[in-house]
C-alpha positions, -999 to +999 in steps of 0.1 A: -879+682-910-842+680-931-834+710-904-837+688-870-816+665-886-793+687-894-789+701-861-791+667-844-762+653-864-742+690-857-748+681-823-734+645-828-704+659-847-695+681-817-700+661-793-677+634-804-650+662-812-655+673-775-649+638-763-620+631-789-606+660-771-612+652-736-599+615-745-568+629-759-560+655-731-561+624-708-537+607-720-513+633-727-516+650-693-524+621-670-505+591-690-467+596-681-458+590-646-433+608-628-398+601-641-366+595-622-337+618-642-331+640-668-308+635-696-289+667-704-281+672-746-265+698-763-274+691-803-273+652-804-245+647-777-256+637-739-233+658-719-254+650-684-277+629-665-294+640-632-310+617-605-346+642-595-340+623-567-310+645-556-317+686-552-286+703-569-280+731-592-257+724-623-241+748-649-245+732-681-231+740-718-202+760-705-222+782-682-248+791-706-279+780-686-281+770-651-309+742-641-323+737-608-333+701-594-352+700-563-381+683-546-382+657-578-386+685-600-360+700-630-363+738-642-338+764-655-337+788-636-307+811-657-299+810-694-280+833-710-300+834-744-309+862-765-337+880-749-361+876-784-392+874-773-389+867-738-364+837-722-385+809-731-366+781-715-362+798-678-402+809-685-413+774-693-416+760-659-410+730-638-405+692-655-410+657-639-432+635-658-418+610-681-414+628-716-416+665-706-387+687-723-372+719-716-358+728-748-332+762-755-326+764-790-301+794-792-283+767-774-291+733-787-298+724-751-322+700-742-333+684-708-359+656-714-372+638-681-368+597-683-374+570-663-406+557-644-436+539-651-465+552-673-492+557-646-510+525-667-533+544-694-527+522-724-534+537-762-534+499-779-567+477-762 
């Protein structure tokens, strides 16, 4: 008898991890709207701000990395990094949600998308 218990409360237990899960991947993937420009930083210092409204490509940080705007979306499409395990901010793919980050660190470079309206999924009820 102490064994269906046991396994009924297991059951319980995972089930309410699996939901915690699919709660959280909610919110973090389908919570931030689409933003309307990036903000450009090299360590703490802005040195850009880009409409995603407007295609373009820009040479940022003195020609270290190259990012590509287009169709509402931001990516790097050339950096000039040390080729350490693969060129992780050209690899990492296209931004446009409120929050998302491209991030080079043998550069301090960071391109953070801002703007826009959360797509309404509040945390605080």
């Amino acid at each position: 008898m102490k064994t269906g218990k046991k396994h009924l409360w297991d059951i319980i237990l995972i089930g309410s991890c699996l939901l915690a899960a699919l709660l959280l991947f909610v919110f973090l993937r389908l919570g931030k709207g689409p933003g309307t420009e990036v903000v450009v930083k090299v360590g703490p210092q802005e040195i850009g701000r880009y409409s995603l409204s407007v295609d373009g490509t820009y040479v940022l940080n003195g020609g270290t990395n190259t990012l590509r705007i287009e169709d509402g979306k931001a990516w790097m499409i050339e950096a000039t990094c040390p080729k350490t395990g693969g060129d992780v901010c050209t690899e990492h793919g296209k931004v446009w949600k409120n929050g998302q980050m491209i991030t080079c660190r043998p550069h301090q470079l960071t391109v953070t998308v801002v703007g826009g309206e959360s797509d309404g999924i509040d945390l605080v009820s």
